[in-house]
C-alpha positions in Angstrom: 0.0 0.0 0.0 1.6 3.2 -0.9 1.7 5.7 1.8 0.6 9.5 1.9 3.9 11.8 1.9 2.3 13.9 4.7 2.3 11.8 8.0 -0.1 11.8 11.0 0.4 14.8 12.9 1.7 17.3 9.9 -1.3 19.0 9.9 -0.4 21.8 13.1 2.5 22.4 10.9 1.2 22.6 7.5 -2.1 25.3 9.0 1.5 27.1 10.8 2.9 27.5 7.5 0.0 28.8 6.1 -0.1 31.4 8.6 3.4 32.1 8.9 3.0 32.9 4.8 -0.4 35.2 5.1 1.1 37.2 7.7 4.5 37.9 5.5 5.9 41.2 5.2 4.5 42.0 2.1 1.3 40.8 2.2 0.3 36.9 2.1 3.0 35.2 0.3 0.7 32.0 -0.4 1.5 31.7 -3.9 4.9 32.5 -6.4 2.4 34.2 -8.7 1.0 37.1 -7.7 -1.9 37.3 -9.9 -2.7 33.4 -9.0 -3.3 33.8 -5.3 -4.8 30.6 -4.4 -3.5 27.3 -2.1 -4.6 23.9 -1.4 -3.9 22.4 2.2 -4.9 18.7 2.2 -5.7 16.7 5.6 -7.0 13.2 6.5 -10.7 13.1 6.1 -10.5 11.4 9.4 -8.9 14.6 10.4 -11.9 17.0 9.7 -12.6 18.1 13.3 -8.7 18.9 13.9 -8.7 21.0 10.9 -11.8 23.0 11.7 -10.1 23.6 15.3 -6.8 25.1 14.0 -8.5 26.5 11.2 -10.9 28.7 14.0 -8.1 29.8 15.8 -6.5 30.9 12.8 -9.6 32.7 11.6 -10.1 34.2 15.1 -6.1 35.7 15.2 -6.6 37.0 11.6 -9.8 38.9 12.5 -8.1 40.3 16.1 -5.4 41.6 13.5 -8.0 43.7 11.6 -8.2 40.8 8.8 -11.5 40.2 6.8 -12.1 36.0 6.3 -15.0 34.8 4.7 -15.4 31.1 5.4 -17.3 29.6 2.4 -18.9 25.9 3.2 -19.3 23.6 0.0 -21.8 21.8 1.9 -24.1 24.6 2.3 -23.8 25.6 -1.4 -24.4 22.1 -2.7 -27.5 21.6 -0.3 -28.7 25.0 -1.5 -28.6 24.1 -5.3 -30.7 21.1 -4.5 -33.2 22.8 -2.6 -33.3 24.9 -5.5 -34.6 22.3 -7.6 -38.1 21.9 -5.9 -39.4 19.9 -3.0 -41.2 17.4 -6.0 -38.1 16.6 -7.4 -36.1 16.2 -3.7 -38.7 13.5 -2.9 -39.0 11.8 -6.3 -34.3 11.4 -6.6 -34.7 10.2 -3.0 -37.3 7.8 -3.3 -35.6 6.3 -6.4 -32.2 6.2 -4.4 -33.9 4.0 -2.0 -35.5 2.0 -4.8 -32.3 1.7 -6.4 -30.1 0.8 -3.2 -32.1 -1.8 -2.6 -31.2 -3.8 -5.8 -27.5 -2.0 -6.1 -25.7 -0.2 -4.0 -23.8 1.2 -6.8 -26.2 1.9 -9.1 -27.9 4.5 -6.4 -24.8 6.2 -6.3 -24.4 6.4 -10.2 -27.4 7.7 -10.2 -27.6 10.2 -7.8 -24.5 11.6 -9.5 -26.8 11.6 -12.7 -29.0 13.6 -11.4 -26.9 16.0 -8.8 -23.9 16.9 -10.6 -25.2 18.9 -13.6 -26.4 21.3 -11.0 -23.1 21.8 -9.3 -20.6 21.2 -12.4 -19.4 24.0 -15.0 -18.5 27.2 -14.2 -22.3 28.0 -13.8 -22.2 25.2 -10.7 -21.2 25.7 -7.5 -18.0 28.1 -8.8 -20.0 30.4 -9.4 -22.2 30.8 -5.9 -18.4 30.9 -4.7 -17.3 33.6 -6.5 -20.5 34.9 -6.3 -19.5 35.3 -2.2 -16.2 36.3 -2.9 -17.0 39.4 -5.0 -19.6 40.4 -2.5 -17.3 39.9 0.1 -14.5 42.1 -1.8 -17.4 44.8 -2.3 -17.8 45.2 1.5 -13.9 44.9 2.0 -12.5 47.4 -0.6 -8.7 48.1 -1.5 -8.2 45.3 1.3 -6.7 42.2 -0.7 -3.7 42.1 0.9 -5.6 41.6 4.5 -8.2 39.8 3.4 -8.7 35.9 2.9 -11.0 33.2 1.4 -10.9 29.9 2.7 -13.2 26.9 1.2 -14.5 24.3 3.6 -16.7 21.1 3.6 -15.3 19.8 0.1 -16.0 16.8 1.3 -19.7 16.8 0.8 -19.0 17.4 -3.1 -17.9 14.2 -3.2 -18.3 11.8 -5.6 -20.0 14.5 -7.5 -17.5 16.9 -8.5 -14.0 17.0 -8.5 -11.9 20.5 -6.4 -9.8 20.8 -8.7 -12.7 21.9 -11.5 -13.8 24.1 -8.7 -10.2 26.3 -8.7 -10.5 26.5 -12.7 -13.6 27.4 -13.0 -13.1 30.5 -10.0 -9.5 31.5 -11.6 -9.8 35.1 -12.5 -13.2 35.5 -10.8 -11.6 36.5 -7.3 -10.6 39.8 -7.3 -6.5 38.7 -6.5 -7.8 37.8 -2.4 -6.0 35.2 -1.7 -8.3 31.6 -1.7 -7.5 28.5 0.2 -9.1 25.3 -0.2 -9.3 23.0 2.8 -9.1 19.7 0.8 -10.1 16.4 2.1 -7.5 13.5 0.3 -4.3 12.3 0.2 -0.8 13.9 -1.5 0.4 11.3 -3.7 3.4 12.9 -5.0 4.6 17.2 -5.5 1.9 18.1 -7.3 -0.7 15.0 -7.5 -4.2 14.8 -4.8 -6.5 12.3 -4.1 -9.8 13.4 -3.4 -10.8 11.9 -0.2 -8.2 9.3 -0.5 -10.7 7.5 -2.8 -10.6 9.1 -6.4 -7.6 8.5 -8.7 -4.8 11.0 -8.1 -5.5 14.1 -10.1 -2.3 16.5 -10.8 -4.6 19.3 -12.7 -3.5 22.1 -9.7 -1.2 25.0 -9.9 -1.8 26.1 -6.7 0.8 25.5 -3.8 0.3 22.7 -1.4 0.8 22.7 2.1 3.2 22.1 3.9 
């Protein structure tokens, strides 16, 4: 079995890094490109409540030092598009799910992908609510980019419906330069390669950095 190249235990030090790099002289310091301000920090699914611990207390110093954050939860926007597709229709996908599951476990799931993902796919999907939030967020924060952060949450709940790294392609140039990071649930295969949860295959379509 190959092993992850972050152990058990890296993740203090990869959110320390983070922090040590948005509080740079200079402004954050996330990214070499500085019209491509955006970062990935992977952690152990089985790690979630850690991560939203160090990730609060991060939040919390930020804002004491006159930072804006906007946390942005994939969950919520992915249960929001659903809603948005009528009570009828909620009932009818989850009554066939149960239909389905009954018979195959698997053929629930493909179908629930069926039906779910062209809501949140494309950059009329779920990017869009999130850049949608960050504009807003930049409106009420103005001339503030170099104090002011993004970070995206709950990715887990996207899965196996849509892959992160579509979600960071389709927001690219939509952000107003504030710097983004994505909170990503998976494993680090190799410099540049992620698996989604640990589960997908590993996907090496990022340019963002990767943290530690």
């Amino acid at each position: 079995m190959t092993e992850p190249l972050f152990p058990h235990g890296s993740l203090d030090e990869a959110v320390a890094a983070l922090r040590k790099d948005l509080l740079a002289d200079g402004g954050p310091q996330i990214s070499t490109m500085r019209n491509y301000r955006f970062a990935i920090l992977p952690y152990r699914p089985q790690d979630e409540f850690k991560l939203r611990q160090l990730i609060r207390r991060l939040t919390d110093e930020l804002r004491s030092e006159g930072w804006g954050v906007l946390p942005i939860s994939l969950q919520t926007l992915l249960l929001d598009r659903i809603r948005a597709t009528g009570q009828e229709n909620i009932d009818a996908l989850i009554a066939r799910e149960r239909r389905l599951f009954e018979k195959d476990p698997e053929r629930a799931l493909a179908h629930l992908r069926d039906k779910i993902a062209p809501h949140i796919e494309g950059p009329a999907g779920i990017a869009a609510d999130v850049a949608r939030l960050i504009n807003a967020f930049a409106d009420e924060n103005p001339d503030r980019a170099d104090r002011t952060l993004v970070l995206i949450g709950r990715a887990g709940s996207l899965y196996p419906f849509f892959r992160s790294s579509a979600l960071l392609k389709h927001i690219d140039g939509k952000t107003r330069n504030i710097p983004v990071v994505l909170l990503y649930p998976g494993e680090r295969k190799d410099t540049t390669a992620l698996s989604f949860m640990g589960e997908l295959d590993s996907d090496r379509d990022y340019r963002p950095r990767i943290y530690p």
